[in-house]
C-alpha positions as CSV (number, residue, x, y, z in Angstrom):
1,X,75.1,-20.5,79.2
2,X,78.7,-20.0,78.7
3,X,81.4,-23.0,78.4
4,X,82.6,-23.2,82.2
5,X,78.7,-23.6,83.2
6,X,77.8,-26.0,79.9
7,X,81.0,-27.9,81.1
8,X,79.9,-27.9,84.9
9,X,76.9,-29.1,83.9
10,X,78.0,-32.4,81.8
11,X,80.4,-33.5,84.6
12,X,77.7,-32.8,87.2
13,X,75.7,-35.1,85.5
14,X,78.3,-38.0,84.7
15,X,78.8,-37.5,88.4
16,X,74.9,-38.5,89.3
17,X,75.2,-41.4,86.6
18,X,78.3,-43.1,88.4
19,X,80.3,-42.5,85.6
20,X,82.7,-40.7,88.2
21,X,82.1,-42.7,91.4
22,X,82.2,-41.6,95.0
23,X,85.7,-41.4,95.9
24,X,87.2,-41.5,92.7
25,X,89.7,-38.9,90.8
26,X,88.2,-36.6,88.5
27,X,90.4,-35.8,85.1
28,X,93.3,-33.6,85.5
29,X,92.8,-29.9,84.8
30,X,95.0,-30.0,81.5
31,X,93.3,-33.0,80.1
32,X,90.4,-31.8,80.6
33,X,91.5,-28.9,78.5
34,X,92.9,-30.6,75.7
35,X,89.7,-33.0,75.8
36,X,87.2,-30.3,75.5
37,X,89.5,-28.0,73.1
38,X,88.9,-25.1,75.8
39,X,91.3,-23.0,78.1
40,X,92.6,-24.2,81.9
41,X,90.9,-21.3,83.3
42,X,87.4,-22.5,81.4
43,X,88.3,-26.3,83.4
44,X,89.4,-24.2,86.8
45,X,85.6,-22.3,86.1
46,X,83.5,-25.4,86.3
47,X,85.2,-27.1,88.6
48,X,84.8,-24.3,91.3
49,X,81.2,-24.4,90.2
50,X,81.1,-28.2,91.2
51,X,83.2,-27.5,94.9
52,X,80.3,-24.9,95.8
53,X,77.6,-27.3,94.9
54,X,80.4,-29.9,97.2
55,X,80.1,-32.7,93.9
56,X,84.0,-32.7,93.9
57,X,86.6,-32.0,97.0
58,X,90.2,-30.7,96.2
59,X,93.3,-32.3,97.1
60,X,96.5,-30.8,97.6
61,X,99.3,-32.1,94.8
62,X,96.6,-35.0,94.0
63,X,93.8,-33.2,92.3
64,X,90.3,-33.2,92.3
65,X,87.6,-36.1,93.9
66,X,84.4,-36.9,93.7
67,X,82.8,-36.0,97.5
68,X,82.0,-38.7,99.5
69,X,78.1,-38.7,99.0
70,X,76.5,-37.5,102.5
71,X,72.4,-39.3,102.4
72,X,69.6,-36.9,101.8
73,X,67.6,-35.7,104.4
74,X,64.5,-37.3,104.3
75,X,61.0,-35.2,102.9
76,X,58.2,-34.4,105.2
77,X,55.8,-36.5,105.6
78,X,52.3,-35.8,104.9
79,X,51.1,-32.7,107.2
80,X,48.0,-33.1,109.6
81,X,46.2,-30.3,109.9
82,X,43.3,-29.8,112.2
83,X,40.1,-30.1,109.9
84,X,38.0,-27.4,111.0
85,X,36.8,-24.2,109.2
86,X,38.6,-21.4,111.4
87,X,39.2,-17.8,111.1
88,X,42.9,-16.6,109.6
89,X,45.4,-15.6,111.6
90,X,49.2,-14.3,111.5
91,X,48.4,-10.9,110.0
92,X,51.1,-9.3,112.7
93,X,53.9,-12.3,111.2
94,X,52.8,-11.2,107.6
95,X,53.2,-7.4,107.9
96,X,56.9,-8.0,109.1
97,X,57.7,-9.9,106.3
98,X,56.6,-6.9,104.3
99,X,58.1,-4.0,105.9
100,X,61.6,-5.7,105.4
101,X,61.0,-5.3,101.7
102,X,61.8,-1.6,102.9
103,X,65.6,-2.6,103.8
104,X,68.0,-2.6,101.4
105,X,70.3,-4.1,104.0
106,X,67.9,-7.4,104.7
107,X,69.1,-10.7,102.8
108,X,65.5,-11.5,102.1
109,X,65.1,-15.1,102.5
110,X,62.1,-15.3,103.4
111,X,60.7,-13.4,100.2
112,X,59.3,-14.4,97.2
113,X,60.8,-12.5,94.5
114,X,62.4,-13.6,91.3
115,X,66.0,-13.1,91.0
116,X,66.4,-10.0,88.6
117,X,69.6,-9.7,87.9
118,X,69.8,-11.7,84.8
119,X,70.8,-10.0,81.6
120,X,67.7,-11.8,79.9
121,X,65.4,-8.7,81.3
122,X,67.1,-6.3,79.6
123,X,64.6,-6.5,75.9
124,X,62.1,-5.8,78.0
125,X,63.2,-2.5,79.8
126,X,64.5,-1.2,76.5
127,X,60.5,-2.0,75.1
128,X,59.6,-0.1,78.0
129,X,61.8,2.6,77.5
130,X,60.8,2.8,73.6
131,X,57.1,2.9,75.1
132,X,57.8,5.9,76.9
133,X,59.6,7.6,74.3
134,X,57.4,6.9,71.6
135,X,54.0,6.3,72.8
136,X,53.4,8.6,75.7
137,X,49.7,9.5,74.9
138,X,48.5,5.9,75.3
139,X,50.8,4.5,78.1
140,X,49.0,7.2,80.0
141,X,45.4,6.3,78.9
142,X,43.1,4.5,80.6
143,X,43.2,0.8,79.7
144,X,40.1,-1.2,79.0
145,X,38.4,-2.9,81.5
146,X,39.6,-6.8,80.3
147,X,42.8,-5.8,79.2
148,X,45.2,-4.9,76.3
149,X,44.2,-7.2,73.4
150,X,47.6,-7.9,72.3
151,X,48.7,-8.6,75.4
152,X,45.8,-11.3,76.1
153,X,46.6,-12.5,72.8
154,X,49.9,-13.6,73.9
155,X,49.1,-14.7,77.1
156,X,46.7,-17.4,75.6
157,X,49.5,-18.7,73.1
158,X,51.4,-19.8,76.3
159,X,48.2,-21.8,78.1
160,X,48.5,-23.8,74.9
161,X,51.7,-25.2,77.0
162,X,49.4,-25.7,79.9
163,X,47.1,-28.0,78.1
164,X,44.1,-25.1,77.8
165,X,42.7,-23.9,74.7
166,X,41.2,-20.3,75.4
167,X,40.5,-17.1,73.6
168,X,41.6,-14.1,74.4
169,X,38.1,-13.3,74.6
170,X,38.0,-15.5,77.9
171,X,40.9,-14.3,79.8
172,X,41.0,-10.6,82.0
173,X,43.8,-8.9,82.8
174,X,44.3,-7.9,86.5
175,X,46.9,-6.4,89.0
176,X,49.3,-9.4,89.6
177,X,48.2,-13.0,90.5
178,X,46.9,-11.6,94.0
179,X,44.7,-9.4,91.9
180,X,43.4,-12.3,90.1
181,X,42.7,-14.3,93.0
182,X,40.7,-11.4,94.8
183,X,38.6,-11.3,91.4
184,X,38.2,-14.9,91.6
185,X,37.4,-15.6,95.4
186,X,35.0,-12.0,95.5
187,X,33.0,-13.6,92.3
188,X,32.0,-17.0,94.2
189,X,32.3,-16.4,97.9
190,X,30.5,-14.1,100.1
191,X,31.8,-13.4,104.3
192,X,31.2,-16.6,106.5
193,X,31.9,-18.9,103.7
194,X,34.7,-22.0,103.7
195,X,36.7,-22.7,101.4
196,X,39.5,-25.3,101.4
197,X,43.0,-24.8,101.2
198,X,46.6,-27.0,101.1
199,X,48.0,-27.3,104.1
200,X,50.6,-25.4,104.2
201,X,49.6,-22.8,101.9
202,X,50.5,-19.5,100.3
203,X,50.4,-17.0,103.3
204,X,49.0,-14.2,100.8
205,X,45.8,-16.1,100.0
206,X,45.4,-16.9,103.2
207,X,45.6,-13.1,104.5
208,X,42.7,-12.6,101.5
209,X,40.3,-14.9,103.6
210,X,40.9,-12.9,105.9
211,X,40.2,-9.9,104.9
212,X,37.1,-11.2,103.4
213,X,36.1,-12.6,105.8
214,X,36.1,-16.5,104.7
215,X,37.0,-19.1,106.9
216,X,39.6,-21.6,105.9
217,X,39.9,-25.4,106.6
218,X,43.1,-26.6,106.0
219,X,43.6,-30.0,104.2
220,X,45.9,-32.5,104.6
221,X,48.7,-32.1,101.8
222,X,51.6,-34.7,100.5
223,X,55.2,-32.6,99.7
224,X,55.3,-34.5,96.5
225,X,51.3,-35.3,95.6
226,X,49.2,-33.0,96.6
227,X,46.2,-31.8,98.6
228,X,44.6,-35.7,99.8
229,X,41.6,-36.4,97.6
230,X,40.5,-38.3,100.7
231,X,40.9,-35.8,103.2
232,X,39.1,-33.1,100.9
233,X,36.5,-35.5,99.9
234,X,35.8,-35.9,103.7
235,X,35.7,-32.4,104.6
236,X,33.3,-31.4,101.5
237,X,31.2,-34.4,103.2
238,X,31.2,-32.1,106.7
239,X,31.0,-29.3,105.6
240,X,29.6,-26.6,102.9
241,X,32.9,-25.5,101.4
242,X,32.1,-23.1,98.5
243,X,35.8,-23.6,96.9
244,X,39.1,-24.9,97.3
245,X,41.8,-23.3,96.6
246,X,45.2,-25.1,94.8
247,X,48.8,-24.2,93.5
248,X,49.1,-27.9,91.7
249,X,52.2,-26.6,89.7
250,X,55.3,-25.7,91.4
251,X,53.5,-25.5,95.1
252,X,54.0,-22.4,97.2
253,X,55.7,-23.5,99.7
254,X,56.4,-27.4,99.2
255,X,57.2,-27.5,95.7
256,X,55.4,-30.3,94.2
257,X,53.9,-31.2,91.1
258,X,50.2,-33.1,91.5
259,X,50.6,-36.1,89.3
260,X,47.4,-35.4,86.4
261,X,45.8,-38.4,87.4
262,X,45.0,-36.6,90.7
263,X,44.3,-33.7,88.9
264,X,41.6,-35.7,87.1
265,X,40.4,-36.7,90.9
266,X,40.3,-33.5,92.3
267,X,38.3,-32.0,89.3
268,X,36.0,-34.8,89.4
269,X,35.4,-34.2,93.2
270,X,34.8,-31.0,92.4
271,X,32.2,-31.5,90.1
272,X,30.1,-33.8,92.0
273,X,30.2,-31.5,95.2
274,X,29.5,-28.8,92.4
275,X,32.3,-26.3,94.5
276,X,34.5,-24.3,92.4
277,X,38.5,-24.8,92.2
278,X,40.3,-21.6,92.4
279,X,43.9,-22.8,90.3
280,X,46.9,-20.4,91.0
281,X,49.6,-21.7,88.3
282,X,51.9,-18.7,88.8
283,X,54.9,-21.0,89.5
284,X,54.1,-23.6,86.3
285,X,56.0,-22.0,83.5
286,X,59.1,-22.7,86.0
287,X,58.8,-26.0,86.4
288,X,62.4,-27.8,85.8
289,X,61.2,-30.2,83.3
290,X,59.8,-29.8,79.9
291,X,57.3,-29.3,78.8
292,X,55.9,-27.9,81.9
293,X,52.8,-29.4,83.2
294,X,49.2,-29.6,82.5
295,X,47.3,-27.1,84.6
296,X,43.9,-28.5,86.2
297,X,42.2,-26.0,84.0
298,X,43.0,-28.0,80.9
299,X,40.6,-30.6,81.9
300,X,37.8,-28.5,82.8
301,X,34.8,-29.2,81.1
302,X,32.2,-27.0,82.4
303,X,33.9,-23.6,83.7
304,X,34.1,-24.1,87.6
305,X,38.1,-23.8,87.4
306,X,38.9,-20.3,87.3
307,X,42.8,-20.3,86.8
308,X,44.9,-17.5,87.8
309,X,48.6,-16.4,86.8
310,X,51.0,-13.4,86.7
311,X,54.4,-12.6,85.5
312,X,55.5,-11.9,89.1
313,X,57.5,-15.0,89.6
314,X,58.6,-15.7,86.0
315,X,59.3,-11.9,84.9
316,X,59.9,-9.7,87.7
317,X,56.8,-8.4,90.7
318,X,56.9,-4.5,89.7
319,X,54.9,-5.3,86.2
320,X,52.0,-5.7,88.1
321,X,50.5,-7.7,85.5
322,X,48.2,-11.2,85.9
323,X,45.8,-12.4,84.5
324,X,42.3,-15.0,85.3
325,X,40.7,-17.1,83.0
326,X,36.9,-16.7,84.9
327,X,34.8,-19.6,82.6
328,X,31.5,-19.4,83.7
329,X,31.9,-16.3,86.1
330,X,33.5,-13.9,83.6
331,X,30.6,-11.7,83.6
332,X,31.0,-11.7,87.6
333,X,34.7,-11.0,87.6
334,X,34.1,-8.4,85.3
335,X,31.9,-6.8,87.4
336,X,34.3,-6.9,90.1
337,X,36.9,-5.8,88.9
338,X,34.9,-2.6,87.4
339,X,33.7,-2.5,91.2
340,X,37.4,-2.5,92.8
341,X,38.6,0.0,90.1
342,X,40.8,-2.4,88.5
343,X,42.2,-0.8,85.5
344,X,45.4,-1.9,84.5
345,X,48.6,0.1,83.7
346,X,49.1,0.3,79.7
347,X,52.5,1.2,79.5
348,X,53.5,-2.8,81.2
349,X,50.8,-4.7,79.2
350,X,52.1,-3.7,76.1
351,X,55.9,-4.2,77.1
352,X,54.9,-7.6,78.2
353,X,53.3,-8.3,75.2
354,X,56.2,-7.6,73.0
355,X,58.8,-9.2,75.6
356,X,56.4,-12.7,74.5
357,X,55.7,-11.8,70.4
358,X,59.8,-11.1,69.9
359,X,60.5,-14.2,71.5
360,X,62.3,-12.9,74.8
361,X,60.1,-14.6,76.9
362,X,60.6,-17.9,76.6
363,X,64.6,-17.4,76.4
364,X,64.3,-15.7,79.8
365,X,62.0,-18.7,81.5
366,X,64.9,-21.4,79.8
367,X,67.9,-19.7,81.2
368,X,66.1,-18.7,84.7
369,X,65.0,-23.0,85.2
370,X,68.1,-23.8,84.6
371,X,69.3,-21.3,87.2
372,X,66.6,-22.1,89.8
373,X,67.7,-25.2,89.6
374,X,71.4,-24.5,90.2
375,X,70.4,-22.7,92.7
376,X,68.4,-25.5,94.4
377,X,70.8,-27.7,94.5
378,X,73.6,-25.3,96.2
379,X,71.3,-24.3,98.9
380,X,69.9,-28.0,99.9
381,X,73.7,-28.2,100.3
382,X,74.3,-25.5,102.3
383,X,70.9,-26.4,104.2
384,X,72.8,-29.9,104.9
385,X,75.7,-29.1,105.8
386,X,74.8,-25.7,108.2
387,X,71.5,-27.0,109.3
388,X,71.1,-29.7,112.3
389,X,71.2,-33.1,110.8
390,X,67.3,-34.2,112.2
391,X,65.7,-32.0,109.3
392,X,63.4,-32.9,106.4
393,X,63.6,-30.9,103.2
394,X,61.4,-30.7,100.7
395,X,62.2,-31.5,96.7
396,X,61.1,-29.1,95.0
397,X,60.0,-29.7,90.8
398,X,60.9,-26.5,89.9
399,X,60.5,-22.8,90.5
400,X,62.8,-21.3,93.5
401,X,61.2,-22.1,97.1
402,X,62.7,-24.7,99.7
403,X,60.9,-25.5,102.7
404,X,62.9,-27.1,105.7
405,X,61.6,-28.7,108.8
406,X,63.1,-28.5,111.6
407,X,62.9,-30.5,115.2
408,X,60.1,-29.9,117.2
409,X,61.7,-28.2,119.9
410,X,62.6,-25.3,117.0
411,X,60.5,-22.1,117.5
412,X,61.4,-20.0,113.9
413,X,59.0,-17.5,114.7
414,X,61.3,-16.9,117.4
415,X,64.3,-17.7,115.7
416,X,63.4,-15.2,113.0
417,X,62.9,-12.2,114.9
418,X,66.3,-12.7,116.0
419,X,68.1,-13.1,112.9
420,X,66.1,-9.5,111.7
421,X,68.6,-7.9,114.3
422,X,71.5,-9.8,112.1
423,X,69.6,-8.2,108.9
424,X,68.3,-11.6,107.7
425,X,64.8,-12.4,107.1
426,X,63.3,-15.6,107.3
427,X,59.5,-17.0,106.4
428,X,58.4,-19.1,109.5
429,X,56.1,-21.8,108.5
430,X,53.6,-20.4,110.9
431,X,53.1,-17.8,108.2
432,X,51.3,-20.6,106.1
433,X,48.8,-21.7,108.4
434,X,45.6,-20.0,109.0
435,X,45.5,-21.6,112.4
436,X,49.6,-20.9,113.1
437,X,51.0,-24.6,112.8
438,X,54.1,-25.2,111.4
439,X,56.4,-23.2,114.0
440,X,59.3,-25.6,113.6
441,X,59.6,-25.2,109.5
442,X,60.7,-22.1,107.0
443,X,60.4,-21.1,103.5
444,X,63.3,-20.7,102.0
445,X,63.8,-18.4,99.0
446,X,66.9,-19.8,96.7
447,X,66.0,-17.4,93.9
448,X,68.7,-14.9,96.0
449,X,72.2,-15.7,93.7
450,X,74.2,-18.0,96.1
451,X,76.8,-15.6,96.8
452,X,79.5,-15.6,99.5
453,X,76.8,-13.2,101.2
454,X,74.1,-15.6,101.2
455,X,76.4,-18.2,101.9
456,X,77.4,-16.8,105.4
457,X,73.5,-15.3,106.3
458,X,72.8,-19.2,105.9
459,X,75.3,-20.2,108.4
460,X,74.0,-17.6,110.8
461,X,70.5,-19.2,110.1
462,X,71.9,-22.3,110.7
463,X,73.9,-20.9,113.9
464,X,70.6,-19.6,115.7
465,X,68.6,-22.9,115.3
466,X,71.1,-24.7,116.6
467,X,71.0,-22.1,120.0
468,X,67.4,-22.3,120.1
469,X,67.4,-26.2,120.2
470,X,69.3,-26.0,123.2
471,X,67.3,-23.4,124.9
């Protein structure tokens, strides 16, 4: 972190603590300066840093001020989903989201890609690029069914952080977390099954039910709990769901951390329903606080968690590399992924593993929370201040997703095939639904670096929901 940012950051905070109130004159430039023993352009840095996050207002001939604090929106409240097993829908929505990946001109909002811009990535292309040079013969080998060994080595060092102890023995390397979670749903469900799933949740999985045919019933979920216990508890009472699936770390889309003591519940709900949890802890190394938390997984006792990751999110998406932990279905998984010709690419499993053993890893996930979480914070400003003041935002514990609710009268699937004509793509909350609720919220993705850019496609975002509540 350089000096301007370290500096933003310590006024920042005396500014949450009420050491600088509301209102009240921040330290001149110059003494500033001389108090910190740094330059006036260092000072002039942070404190432009603090105006775009609108902490501090500037005054003409007076100096800087603490902004007048504006009140949060308020978070959603706990969704209500229909509880019915139904079929999945919005394929049409999903494949639009995709093809704008194709646009280099599309401000991608409504993605889900890490920001990769960050000069903390560079050890690992240059281990790539060492691969290349000096192991050409094995990067293009076939790999072994499970995985590089080194590479599953390293990847259960970091579940210690999680709270699971696991060999490397236990865990199988697959194509990306979407890889894993095909593995996982293939080796326990068969077409016509249920399986429950938050409510909203991860558009992706849902398009897998889909195209396996496996109905989804969608269960009430709390934007800073969790899935309802009760809710779940009375759906596994009506109906013969096989799994459910949960992102308990970091949630895809709502951000949340589930509390361990409902961890505890929901394992224990599995266990006496005897269904299996499919975890997807892709977000949890990116959780703001440390250490990051506990993953259901670590209090498994008899195998029915089968927890799935990737370095998508926390590295960067073209890796391709995840991994699943399969407890009592390895054998299963394995057979699966034989059966779906799984093999992974070498050449990224061994950069990966040497990206973790030289220590680059870790460096990369501290500098990238502490950036998601700038980032968070700038764009539930710019959310406030360019949105319509009736919305509900979400607050996220980490990671780089912000969903926004908007009033009812708000239709973003409409709203967001418009703003694809002003090259800016949004998620529609629709998209996270298998039966299409949600039409008046978005998915926001703040991983983009708030740039001057961004800044203005928000406005426009902001602009067209504001013309389609008065339509």
């Amino acid at each position: 972190m350089t000096r301007y940012q370290h500096l933003a950051n310590l006024l920042a905070q005396r500014i949450e603590q009420g050491l600088y109130r509301s209102g009240e004159r921040l330290p001149s430039v110059r003494a500033l300066s001389q108090e910190h023993g740094v330059s006036i352009s260092t000072i002039q840095q942070a404190y432009q840093i603090l105006e775009n996050l609108q902490l501090i207002t500037p005054q003409p001939r007076s100096g800087y001020f603490v902004s007048q604090k504006k009140a949060l929106p308020p978070v959603p409240a706990m969704t209500r989903p229909v509880q019915r097993p139904v079929d999945v829908t919005q394929w049409d929505e999903v494949m639009m989201l995709l093809d704008a990946r194709g646009d280099r001109e599309m401000i991608s909002f409504g993605g889900g890609s890490p920001d990769l811009t960050q000069p903390s990535l560079k050890p690992l292309w240059r281990e790539m690029s060492r691969i290349a040079q000096h192991n050409p013969a094995e990067m293009l080998s076939y790999d072994v069914l499970e995985g590089r060994k080194e590479l599953r080595e390293q990847v259960a060092r970091l579940m210690l952080d999680g709270g699971s102890t696991v060999a490397a023995e236990e865990i199988v390397i697959t194509n990306g977390c979407h890889g894993a979670l095909s593995l996982a749903l293939l080796s326990v469900c068969k077409p016509g099954d249920i399986v429950a799933v938050e409510s909203p949740s991860f558009h992706g999985t849902m398009q897998m039910l889909r195209g396996f045919d496996i109905k989804a019933i969608e269960i009430p979920t709390d934007p800073e709990t969790g899935i309802s216990i009760e809710a779940l508890e009375l759906a596994l009472e009506q109906w013969p769901i096989k799994a459910v699936i949960l992102v308990p770390n970091c949630n895809n889309p709502l951000g949340f951390i589930m509390p361990e003591a409902r961890k505890r519940q929901v394992l224990a709900l599995a266990q006496r329903h005897d269904i299996v949890i499919v975890e997807d802890d892709i977000y949890g190394e990116l959780a703001a606080d440390y250490p990051r938390p506990r993953t259901i997984h670590s209090f498994d006792i008899d195998g029915r968690v089968l927890l799935c990751s990737s370095f998508t999110k926390t590295v960067a998406p073209g890796l391709r590399v995840g991994w699943i932990v399969p407890g009592r279905y390895y054998d299963r998984v394995m057979h699966m992924k034989y059966a779906a010709g799984g093999f992974n690419v070498p050449a990224t499993q061994m950069a990966v593993a040497a990206f973790i053993r030289d220590g680059h890893y870790h460096r990369h996930l501290r500098r990238m929370r502490q950036i998601y979480q700038q980032n968070m914070e700038r764009y539930t400003c710019w959310v406030r201040q360019y949105f319509p003041c009736e919305i509900c935002v979400t607050r996220p514990k980490g990671s780089f997703l912000l969903w926004v609710e908007l009033p009812e009268q708000v239709d973003m699937v409409c709203v967001s095939k418009q703003l694809c004509a002003l090259k800016i793509q949004a998620a529609a909350g629709s998209l996270f639904s298998a039966s299409g609720k949600y039409r008046n919220c978005l998915r926001i993705n703040v991983a983009l670096p708030p740039t001057e850019k961004n800044r203005e496609a928000l406005k426009k975002m902001g602009e067209a929901i504001y013309i389609a509540m008065e339509e």
